[in-house]
N, C-alpha and C positions, 0 to 999 in steps of 0.2 A: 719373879714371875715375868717383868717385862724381858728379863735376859734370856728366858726359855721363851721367847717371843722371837726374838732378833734370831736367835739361835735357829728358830723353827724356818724361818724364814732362809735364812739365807743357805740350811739344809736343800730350801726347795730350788732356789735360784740355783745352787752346782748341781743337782741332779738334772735341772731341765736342760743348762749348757752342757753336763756331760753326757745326755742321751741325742744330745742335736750335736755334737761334736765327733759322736762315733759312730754312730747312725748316717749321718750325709755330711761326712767335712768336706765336699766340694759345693755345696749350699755355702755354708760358715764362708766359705772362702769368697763368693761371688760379692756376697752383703758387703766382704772387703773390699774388695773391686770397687763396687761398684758405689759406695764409699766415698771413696778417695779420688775416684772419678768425676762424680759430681760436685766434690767440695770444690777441685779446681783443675781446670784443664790440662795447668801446665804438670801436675802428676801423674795424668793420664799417660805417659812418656816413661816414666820413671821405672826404673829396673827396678824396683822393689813390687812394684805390681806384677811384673812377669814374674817375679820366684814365686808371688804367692800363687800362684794357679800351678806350678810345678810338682811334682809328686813329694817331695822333700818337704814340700809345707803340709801338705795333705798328711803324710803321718806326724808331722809336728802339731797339727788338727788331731790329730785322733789321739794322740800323746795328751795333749792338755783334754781330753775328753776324760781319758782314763782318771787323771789325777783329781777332775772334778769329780767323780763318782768315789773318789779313795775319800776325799774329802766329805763329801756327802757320809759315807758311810761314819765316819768318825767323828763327825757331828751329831748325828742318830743316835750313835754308838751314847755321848756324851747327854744327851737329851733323855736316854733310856736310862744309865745311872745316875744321871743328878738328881731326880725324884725322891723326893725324900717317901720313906715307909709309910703306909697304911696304918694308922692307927687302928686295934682291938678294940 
């Protein structure tokens, strides 16, 4: 039961990041930004922050969107057949 619990759960966590991953991965990307910005100045500089606002990160955004929904589904998928039968 508590495994069908964990399970249910973290079904939900990849659906909500892969419907906010493919839906707005330049949202996803800002929260990066802006991040790594405020952790510390001297990153604010750093070429890792220019790629991600680049289009290349954007569908590498929508890329890990997708695989969270693959994974949602096969989580579901796993939660629909471990159910043991209805007893008569």
């Amino acid at each position: 039961m508590t495994s069908d619990l964990v399970t249910l759960v973290m079904a939900i966590f990849f659906l909500v990041v892969g419907i906010k991953s493919v839906n707005n991965p330049r949202r996803v990307q800002e929260i990066v930004v802006n991040f790594f910005s405020a952790t510390s100045p001297t990153l604010a500089e750093h070429p890792f922050l220019k790629w991600v606002m680049s289009s290349t990160a954007t569908v590498l955004v929508r890329l890990i969107g997708f695989l969270c929904l693959v994974n949602f589904t096969m989580l579901a998928y796993l939660l629909t057949v471990s159910q043991p039968p209805a007893p008569f």
